[in-house]
PDB file of N, CA, C and O in Angstrom:
ATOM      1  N   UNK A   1     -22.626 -34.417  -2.431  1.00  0.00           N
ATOM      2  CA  UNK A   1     -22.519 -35.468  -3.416  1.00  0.00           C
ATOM      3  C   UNK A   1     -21.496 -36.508  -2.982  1.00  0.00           C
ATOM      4  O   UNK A   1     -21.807 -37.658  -3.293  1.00  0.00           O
ATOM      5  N   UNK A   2     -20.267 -36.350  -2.288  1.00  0.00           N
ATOM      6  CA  UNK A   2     -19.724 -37.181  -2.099  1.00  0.00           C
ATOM      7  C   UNK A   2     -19.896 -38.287  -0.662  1.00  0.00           C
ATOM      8  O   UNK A   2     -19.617 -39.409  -0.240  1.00  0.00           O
ATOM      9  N   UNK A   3     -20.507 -37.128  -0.364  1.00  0.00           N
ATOM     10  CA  UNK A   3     -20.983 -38.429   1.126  1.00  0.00           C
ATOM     11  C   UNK A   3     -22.193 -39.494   0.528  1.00  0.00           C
ATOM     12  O   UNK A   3     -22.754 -40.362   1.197  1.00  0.00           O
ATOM     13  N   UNK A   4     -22.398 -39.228  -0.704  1.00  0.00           N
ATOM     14  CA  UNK A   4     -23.520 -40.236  -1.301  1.00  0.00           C
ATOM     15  C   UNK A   4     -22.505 -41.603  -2.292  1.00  0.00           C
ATOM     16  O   UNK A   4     -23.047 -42.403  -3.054  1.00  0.00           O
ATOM     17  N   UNK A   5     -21.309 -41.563  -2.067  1.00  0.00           N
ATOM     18  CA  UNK A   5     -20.074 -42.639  -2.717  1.00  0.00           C
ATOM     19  C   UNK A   5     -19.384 -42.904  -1.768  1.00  0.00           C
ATOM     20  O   UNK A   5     -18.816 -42.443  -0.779  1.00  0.00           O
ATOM     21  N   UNK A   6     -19.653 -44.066  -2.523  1.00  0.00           N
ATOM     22  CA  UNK A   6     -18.957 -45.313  -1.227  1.00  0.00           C
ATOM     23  C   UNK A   6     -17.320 -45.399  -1.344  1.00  0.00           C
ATOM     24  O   UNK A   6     -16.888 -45.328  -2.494  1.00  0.00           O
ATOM     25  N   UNK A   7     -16.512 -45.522  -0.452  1.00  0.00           N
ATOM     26  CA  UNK A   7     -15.211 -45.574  -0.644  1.00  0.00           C
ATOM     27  C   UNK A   7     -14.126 -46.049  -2.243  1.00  0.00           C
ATOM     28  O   UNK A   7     -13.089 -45.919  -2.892  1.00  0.00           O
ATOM     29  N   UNK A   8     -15.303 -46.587  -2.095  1.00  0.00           N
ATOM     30  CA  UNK A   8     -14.450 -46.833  -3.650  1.00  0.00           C
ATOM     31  C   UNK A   8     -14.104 -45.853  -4.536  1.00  0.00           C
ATOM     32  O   UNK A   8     -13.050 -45.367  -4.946  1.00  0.00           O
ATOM     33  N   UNK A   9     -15.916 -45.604  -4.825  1.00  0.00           N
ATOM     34  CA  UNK A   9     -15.770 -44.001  -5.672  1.00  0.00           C
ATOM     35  C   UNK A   9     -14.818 -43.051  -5.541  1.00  0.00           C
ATOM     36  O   UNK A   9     -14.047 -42.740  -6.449  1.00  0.00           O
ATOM     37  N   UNK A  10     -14.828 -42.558  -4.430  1.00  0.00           N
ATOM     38  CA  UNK A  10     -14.226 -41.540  -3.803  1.00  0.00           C
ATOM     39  C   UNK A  10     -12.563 -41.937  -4.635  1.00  0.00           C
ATOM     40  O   UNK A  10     -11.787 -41.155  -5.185  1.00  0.00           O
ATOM     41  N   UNK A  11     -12.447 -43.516  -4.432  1.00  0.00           N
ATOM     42  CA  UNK A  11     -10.402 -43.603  -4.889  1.00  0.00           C
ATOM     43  C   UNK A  11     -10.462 -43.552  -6.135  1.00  0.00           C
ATOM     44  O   UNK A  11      -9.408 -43.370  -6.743  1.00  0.00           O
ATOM     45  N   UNK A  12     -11.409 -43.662  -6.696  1.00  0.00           N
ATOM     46  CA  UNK A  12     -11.316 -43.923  -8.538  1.00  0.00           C
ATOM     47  C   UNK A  12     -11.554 -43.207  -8.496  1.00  0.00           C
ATOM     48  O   UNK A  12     -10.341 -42.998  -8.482  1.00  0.00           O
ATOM     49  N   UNK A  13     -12.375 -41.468  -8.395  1.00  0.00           N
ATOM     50  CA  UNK A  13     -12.255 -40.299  -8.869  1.00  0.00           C
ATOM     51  C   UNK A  13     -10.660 -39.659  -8.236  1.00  0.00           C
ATOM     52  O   UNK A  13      -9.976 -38.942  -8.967  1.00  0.00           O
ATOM     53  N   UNK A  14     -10.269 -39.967  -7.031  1.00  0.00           N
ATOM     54  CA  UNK A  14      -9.165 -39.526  -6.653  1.00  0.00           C
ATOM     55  C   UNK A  14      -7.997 -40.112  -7.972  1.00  0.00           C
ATOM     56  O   UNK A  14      -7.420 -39.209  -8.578  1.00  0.00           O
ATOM     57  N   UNK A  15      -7.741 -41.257  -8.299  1.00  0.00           N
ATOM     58  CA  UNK A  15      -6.981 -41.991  -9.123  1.00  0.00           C
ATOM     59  C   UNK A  15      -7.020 -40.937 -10.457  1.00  0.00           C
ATOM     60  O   UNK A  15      -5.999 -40.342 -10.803  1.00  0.00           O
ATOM     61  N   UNK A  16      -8.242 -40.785 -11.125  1.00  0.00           N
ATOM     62  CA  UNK A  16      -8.586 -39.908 -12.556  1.00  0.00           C
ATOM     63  C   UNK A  16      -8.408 -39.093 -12.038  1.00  0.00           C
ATOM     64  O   UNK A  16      -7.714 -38.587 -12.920  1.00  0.00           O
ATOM     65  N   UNK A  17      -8.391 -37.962 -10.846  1.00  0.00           N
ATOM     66  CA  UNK A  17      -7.543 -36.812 -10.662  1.00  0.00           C
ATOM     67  C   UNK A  17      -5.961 -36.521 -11.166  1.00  0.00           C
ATOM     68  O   UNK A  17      -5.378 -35.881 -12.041  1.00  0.00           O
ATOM     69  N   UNK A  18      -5.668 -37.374 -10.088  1.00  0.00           N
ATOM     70  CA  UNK A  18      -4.155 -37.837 -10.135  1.00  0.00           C
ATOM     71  C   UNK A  18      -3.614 -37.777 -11.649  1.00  0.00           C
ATOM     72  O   UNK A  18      -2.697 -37.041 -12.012  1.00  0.00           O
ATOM     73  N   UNK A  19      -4.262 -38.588 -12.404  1.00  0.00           N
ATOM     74  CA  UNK A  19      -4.060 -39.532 -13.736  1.00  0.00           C
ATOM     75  C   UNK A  19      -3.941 -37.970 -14.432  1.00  0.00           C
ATOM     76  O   UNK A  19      -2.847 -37.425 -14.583  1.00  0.00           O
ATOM     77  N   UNK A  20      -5.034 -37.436 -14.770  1.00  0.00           N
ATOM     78  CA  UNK A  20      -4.625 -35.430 -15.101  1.00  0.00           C
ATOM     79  C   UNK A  20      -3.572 -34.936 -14.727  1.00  0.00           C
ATOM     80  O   UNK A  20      -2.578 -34.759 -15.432  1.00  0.00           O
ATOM     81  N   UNK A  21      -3.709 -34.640 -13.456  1.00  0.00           N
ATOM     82  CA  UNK A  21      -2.709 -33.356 -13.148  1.00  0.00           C
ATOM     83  C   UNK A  21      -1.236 -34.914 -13.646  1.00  0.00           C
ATOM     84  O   UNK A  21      -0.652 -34.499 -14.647  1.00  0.00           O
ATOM     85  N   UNK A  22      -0.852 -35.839 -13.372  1.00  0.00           N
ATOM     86  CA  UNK A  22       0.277 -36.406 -14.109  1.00  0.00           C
ATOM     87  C   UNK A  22       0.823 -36.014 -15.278  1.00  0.00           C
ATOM     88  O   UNK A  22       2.002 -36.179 -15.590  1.00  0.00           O
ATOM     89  N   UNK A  23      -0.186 -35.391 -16.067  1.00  0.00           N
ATOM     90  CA  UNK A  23      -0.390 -35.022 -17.640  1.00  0.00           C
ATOM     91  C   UNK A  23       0.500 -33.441 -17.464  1.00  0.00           C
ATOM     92  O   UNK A  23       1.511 -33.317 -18.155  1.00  0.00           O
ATOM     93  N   UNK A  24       0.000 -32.015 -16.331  1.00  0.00           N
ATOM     94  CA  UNK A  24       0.284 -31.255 -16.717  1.00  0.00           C
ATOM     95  C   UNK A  24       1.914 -31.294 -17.044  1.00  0.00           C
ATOM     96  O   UNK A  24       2.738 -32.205 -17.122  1.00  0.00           O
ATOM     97  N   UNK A  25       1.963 -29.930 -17.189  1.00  0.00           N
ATOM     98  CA  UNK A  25       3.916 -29.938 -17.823  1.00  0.00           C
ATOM     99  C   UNK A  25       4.668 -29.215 -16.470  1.00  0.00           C
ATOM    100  O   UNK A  25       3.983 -28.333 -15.954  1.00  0.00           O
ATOM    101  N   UNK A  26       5.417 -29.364 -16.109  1.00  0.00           N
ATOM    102  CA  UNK A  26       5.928 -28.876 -14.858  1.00  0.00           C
ATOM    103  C   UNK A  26       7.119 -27.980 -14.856  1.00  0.00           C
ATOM    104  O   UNK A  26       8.096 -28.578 -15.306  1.00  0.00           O
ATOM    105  N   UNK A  27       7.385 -26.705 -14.491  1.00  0.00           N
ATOM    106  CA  UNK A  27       8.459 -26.132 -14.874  1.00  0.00           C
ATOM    107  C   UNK A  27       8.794 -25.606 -13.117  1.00  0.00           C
ATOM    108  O   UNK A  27       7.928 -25.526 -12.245  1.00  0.00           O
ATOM    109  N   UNK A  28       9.877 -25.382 -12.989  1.00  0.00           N
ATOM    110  CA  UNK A  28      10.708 -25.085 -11.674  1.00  0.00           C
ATOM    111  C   UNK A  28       9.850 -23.339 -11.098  1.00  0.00           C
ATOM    112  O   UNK A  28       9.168 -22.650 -11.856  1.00  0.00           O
ATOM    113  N   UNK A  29      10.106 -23.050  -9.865  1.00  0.00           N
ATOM    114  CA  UNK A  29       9.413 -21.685  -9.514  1.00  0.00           C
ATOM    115  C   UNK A  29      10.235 -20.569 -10.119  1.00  0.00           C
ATOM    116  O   UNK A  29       9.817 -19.685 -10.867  1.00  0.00           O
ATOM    117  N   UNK A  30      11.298 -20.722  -9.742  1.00  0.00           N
ATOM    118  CA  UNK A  30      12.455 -20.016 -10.811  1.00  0.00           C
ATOM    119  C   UNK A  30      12.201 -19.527 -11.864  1.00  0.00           C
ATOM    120  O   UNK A  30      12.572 -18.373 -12.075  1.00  0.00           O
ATOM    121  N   UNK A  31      11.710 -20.027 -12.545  1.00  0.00           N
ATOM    122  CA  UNK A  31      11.053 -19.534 -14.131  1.00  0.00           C
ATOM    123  C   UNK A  31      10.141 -19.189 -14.328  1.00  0.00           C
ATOM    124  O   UNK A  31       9.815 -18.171 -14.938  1.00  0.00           O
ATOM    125  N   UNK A  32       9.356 -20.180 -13.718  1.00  0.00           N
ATOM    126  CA  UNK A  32       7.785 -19.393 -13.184  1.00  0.00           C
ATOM    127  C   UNK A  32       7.454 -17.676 -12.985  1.00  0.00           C
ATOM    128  O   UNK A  32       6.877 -16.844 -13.685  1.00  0.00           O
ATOM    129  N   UNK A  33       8.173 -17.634 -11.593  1.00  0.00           N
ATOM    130  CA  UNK A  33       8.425 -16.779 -10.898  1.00  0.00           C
ATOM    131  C   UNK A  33       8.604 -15.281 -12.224  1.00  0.00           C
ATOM    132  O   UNK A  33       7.873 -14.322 -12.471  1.00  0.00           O
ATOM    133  N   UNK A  34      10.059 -15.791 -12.852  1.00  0.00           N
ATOM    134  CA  UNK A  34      10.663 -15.297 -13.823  1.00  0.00           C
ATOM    135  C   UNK A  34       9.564 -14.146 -14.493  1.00  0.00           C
ATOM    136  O   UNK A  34       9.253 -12.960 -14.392  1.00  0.00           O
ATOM    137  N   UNK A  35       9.159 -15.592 -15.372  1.00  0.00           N
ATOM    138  CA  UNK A  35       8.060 -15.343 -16.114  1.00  0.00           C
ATOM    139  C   UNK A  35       6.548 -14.442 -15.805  1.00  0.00           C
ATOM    140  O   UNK A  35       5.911 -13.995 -16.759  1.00  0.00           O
ATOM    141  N   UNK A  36       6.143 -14.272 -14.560  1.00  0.00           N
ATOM    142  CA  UNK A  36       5.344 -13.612 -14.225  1.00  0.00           C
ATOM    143  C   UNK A  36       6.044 -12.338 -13.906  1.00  0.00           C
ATOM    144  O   UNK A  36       5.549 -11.425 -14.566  1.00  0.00           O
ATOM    145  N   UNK A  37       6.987 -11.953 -13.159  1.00  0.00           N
ATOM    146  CA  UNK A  37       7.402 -10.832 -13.519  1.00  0.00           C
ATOM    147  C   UNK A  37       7.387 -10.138 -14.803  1.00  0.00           C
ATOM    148  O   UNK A  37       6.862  -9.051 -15.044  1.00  0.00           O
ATOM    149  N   UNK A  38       8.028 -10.902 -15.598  1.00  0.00           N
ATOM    150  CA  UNK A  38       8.157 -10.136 -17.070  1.00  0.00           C
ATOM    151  C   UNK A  38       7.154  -9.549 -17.500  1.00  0.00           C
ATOM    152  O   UNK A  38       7.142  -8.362 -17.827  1.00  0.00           O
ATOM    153  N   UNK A  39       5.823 -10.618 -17.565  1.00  0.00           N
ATOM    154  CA  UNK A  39       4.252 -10.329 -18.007  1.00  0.00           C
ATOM    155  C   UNK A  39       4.328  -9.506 -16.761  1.00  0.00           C
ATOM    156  O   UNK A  39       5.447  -9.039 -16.974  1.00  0.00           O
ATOM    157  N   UNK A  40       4.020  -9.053 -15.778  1.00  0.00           N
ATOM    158  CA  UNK A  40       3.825  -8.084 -15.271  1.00  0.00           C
ATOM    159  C   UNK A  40       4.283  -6.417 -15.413  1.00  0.00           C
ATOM    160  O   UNK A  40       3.679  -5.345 -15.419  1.00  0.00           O
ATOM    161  N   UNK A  41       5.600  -6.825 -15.515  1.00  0.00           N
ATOM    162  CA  UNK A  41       5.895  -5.302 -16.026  1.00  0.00           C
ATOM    163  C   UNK A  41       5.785  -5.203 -17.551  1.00  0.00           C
ATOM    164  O   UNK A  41       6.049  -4.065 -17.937  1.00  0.00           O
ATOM    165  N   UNK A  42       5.532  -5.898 -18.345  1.00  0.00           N
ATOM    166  CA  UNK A  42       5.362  -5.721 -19.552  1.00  0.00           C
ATOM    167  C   UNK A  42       3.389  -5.377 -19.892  1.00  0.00           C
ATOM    168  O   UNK A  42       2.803  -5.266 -20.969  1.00  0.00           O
ATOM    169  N   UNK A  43       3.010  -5.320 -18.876  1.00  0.00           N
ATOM    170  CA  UNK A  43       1.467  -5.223 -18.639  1.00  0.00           C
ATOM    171  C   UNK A  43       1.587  -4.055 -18.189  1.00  0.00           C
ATOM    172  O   UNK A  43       0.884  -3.252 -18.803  1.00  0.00           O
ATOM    173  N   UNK A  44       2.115  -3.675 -17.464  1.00  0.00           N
ATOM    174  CA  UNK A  44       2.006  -1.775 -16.510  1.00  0.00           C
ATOM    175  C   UNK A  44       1.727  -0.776 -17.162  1.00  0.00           C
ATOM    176  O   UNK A  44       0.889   0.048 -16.795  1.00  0.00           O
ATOM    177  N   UNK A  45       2.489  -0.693 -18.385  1.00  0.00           N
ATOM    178  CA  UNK A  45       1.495   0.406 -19.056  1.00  0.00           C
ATOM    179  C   UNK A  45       0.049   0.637 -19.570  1.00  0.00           C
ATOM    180  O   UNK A  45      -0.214   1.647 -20.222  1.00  0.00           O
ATOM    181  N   UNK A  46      -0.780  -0.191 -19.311  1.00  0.00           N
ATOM    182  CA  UNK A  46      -1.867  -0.557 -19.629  1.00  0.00           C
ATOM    183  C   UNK A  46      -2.734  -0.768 -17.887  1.00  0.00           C
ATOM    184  O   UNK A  46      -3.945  -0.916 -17.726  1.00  0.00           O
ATOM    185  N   UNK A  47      -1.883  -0.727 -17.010  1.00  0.00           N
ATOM    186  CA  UNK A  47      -2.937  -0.661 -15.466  1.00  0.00           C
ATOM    187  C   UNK A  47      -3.259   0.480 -14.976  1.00  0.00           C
ATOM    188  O   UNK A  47      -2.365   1.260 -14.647  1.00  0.00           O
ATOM    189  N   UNK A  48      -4.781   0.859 -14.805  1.00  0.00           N
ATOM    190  CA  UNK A  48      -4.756   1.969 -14.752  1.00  0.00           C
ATOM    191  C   UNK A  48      -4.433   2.237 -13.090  1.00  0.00           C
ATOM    192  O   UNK A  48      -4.153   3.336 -12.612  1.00  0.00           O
ATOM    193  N   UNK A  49      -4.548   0.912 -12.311  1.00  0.00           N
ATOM    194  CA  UNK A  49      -3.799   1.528 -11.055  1.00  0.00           C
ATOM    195  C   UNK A  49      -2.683   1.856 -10.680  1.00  0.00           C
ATOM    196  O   UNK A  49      -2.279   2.054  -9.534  1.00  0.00           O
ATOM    197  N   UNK A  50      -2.166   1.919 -11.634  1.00  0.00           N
ATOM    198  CA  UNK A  50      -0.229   2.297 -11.526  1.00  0.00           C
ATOM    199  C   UNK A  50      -0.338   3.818 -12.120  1.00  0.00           C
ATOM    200  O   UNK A  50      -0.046   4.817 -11.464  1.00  0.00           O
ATOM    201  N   UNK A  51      -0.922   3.829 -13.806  1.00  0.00           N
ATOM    202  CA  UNK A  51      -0.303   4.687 -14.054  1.00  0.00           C
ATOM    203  C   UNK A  51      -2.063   6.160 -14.046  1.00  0.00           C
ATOM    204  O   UNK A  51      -2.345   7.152 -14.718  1.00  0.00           O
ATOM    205  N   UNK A  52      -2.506   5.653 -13.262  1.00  0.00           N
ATOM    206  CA  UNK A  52      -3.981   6.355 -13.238  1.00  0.00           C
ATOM    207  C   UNK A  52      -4.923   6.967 -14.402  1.00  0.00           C
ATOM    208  O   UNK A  52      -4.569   6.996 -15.580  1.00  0.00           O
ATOM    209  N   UNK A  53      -6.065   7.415 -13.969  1.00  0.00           N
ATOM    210  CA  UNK A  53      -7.191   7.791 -15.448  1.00  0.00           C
ATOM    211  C   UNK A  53      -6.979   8.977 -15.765  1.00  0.00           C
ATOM    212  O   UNK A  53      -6.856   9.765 -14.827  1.00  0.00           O
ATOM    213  N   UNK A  54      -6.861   9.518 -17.194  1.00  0.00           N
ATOM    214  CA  UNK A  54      -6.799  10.381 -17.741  1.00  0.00           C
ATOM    215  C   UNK A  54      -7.912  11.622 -17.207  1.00  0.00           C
ATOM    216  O   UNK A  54      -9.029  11.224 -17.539  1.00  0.00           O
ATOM    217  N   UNK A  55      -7.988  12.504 -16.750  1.00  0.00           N
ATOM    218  CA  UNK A  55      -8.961  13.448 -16.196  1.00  0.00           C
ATOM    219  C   UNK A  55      -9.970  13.350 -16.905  1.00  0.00           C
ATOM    220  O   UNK A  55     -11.034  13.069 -16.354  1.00  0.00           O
ATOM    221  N   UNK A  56      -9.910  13.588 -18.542  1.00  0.00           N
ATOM    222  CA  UNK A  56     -11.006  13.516 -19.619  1.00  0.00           C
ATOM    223  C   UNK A  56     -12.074  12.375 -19.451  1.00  0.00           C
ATOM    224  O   UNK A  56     -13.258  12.457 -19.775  1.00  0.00           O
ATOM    225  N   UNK A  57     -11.385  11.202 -18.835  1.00  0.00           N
ATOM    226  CA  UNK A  57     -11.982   9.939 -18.994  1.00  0.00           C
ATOM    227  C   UNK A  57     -12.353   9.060 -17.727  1.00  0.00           C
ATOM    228  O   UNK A  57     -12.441   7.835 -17.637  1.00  0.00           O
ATOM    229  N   UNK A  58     -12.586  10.275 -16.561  1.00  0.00           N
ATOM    230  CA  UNK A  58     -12.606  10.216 -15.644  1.00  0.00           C
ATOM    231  C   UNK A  58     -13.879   9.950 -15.318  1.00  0.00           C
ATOM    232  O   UNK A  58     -14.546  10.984 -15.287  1.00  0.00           O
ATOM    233  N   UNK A  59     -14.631   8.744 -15.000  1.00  0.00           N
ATOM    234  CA  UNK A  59     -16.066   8.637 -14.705  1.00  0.00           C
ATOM    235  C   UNK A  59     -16.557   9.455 -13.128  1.00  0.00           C
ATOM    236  O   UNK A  59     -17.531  10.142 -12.820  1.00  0.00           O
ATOM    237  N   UNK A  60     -15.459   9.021 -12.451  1.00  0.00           N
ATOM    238  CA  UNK A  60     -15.835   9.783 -10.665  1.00  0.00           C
ATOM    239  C   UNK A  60     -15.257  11.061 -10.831  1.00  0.00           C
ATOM    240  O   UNK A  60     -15.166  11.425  -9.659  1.00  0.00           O
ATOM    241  N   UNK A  61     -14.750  12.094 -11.608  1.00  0.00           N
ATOM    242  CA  UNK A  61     -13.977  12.827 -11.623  1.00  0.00           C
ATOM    243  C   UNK A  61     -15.197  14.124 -10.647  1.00  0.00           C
ATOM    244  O   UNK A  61     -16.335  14.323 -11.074  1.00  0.00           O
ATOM    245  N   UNK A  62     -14.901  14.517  -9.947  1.00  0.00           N
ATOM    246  CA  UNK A  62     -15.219  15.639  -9.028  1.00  0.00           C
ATOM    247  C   UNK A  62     -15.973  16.714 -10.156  1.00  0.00           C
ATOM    248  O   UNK A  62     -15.262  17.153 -11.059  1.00  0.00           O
ATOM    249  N   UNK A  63     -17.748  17.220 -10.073  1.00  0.00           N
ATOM    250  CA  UNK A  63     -18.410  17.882 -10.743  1.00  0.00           C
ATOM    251  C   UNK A  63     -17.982  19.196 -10.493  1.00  0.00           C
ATOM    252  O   UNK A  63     -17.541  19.389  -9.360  1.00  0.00           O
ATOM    253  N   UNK A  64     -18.003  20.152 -11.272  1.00  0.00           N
ATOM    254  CA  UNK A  64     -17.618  21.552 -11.435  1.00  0.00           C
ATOM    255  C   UNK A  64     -18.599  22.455 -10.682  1.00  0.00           C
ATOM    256  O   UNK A  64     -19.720  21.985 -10.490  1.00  0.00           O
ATOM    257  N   UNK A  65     -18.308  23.802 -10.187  1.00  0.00           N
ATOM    258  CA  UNK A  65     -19.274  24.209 -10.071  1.00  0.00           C
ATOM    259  C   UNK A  65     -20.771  25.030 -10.370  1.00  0.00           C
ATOM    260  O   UNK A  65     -21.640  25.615  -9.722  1.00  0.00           O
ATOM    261  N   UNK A  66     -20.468  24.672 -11.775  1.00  0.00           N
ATOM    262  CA  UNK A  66     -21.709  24.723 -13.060  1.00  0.00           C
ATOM    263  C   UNK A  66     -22.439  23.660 -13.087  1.00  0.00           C
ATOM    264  O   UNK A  66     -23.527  23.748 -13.656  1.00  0.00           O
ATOM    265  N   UNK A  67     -22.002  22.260 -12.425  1.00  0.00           N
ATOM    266  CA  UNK A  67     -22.871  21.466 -12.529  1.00  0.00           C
ATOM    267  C   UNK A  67     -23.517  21.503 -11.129  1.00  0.00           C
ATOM    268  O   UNK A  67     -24.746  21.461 -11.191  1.00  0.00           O
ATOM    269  N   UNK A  68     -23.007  21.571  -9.880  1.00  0.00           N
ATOM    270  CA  UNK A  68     -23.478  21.961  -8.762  1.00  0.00           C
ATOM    271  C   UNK A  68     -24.362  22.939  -8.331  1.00  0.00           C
ATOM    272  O   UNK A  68     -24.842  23.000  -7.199  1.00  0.00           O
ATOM    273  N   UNK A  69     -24.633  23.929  -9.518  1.00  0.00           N
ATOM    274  CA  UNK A  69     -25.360  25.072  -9.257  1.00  0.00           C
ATOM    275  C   UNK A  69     -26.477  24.819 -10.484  1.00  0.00           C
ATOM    276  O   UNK A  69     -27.301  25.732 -10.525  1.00  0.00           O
ATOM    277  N   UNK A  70     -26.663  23.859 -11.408  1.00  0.00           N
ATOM    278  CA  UNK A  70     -27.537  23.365 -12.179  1.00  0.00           C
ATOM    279  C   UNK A  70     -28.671  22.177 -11.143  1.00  0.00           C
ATOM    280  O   UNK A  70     -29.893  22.060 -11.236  1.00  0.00           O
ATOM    281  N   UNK A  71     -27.798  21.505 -10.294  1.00  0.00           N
ATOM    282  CA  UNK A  71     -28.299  20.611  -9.467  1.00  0.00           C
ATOM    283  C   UNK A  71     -28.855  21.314  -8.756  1.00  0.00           C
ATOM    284  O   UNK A  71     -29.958  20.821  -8.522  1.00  0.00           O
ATOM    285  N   UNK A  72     -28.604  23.006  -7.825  1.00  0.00           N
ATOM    286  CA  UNK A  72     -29.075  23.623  -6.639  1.00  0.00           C
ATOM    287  C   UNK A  72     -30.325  23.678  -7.744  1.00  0.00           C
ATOM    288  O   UNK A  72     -31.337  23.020  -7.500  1.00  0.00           O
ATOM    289  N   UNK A  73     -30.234  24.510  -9.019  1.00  0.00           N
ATOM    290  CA  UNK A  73     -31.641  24.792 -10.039  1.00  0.00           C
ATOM    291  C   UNK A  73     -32.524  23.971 -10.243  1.00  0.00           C
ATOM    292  O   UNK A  73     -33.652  24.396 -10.492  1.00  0.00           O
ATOM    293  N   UNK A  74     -32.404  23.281 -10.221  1.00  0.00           N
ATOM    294  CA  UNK A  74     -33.098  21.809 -10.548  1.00  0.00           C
ATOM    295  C   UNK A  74     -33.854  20.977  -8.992  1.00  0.00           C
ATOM    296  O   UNK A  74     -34.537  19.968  -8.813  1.00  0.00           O
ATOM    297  N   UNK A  75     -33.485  21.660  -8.427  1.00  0.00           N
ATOM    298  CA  UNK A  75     -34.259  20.993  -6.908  1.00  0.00           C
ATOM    299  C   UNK A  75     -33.542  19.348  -6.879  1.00  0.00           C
ATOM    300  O   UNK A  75     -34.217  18.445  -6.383  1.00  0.00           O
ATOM    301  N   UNK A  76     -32.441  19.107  -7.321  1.00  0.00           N
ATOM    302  CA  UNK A  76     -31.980  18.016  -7.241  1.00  0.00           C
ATOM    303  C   UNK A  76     -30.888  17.988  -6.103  1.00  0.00           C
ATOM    304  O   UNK A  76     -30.319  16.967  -5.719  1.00  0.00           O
ATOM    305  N   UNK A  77     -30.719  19.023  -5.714  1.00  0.00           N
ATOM    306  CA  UNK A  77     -29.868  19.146  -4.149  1.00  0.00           C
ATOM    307  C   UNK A  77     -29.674  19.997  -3.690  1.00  0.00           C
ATOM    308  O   UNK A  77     -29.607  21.069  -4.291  1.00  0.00           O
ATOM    309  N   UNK A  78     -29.463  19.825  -2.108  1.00  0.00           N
ATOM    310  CA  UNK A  78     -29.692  21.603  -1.333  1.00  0.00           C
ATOM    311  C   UNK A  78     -28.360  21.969  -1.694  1.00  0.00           C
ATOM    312  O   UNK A  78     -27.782  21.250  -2.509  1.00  0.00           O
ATOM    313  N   UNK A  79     -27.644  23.192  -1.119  1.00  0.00           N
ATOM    314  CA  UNK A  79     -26.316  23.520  -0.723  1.00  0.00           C
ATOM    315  C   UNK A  79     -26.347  22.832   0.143  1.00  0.00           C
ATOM    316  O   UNK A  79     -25.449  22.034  -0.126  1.00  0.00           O
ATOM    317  N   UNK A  80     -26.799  22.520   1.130  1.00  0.00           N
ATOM    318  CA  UNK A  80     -25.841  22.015   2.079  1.00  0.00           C
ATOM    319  C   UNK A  80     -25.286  20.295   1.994  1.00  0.00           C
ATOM    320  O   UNK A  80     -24.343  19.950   2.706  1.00  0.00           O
ATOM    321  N   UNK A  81     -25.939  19.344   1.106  1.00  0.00           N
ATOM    322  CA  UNK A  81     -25.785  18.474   0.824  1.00  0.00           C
ATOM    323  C   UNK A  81     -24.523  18.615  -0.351  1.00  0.00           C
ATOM    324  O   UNK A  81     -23.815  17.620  -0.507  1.00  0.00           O
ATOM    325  N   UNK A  82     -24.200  20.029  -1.300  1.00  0.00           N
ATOM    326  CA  UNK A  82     -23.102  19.832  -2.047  1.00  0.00           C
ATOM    327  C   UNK A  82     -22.212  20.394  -1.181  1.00  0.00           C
ATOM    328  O   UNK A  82     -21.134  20.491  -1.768  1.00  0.00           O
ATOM    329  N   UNK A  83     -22.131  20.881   0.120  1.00  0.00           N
ATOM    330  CA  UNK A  83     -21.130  21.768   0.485  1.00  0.00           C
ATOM    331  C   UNK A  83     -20.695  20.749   1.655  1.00  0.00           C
ATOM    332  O   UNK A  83     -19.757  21.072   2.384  1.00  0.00           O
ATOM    333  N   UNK A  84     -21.414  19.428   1.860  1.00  0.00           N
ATOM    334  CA  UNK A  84     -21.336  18.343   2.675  1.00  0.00           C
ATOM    335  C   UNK A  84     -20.292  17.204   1.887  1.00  0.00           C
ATOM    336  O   UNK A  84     -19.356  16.621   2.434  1.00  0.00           O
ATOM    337  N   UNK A  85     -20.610  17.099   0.833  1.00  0.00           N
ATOM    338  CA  UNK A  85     -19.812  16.527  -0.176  1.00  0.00           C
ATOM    339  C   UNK A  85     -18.130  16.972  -0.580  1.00  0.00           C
ATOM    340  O   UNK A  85     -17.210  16.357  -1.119  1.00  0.00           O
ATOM    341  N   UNK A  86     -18.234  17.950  -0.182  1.00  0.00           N
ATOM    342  CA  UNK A  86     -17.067  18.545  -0.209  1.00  0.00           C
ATOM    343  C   UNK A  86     -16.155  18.774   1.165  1.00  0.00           C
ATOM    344  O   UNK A  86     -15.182  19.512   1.321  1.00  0.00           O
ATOM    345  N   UNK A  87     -16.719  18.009   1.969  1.00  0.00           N
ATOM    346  CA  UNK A  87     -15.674  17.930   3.228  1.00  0.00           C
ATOM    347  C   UNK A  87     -14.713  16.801   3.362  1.00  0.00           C
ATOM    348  O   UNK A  87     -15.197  15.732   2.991  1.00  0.00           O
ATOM    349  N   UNK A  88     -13.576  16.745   3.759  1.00  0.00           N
ATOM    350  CA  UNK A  88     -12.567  15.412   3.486  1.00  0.00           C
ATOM    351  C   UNK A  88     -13.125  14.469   4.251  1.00  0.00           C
ATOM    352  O   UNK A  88     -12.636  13.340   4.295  1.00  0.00           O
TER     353      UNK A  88
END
């Protein structure tokens, strides 16, 4: 799209850029900075990559071997495909 505007265009959308971001509010990194820390550790108890998933509520949680031996029953997997699964 822009190789289809002629130089001009191009400075008057550059200008109404400009003319915005002039508008935002500007605060030092210092505080910034500050400030995202705070929200960050004030967020941690709530990440579950910090403080990890409850076992109960564990969607990948590792199947038992009642369910592994329901799967051998079921023709839904050999042993050797669950005993493959279980190598590090």
């Amino acid at each position: 799209m822009a190789q289809d505007l002629s130089e001009k265009d191009l400075l008057k959308m550059e200008v109404e850029q400009l003319k915005k971001e002039v508008k935002n509010t500007r605060i030092p990194i210092s505080k910034a900075g500050k400030e995202i820390k705070e929200y960050v550790e004030a967020q941690a108890g709530n990440d579950p990559f910090l403080k990890g998933i409850p076992e109960d509520k564990n969607p990948f949680k590792e199947k038992g071997p009642t369910f592994n031996a329901l799967l051998l029953l079921l023709g839904r997997a050999s042993w050797l495909e669950l005993a493959w699964s279980r190598t590090p």
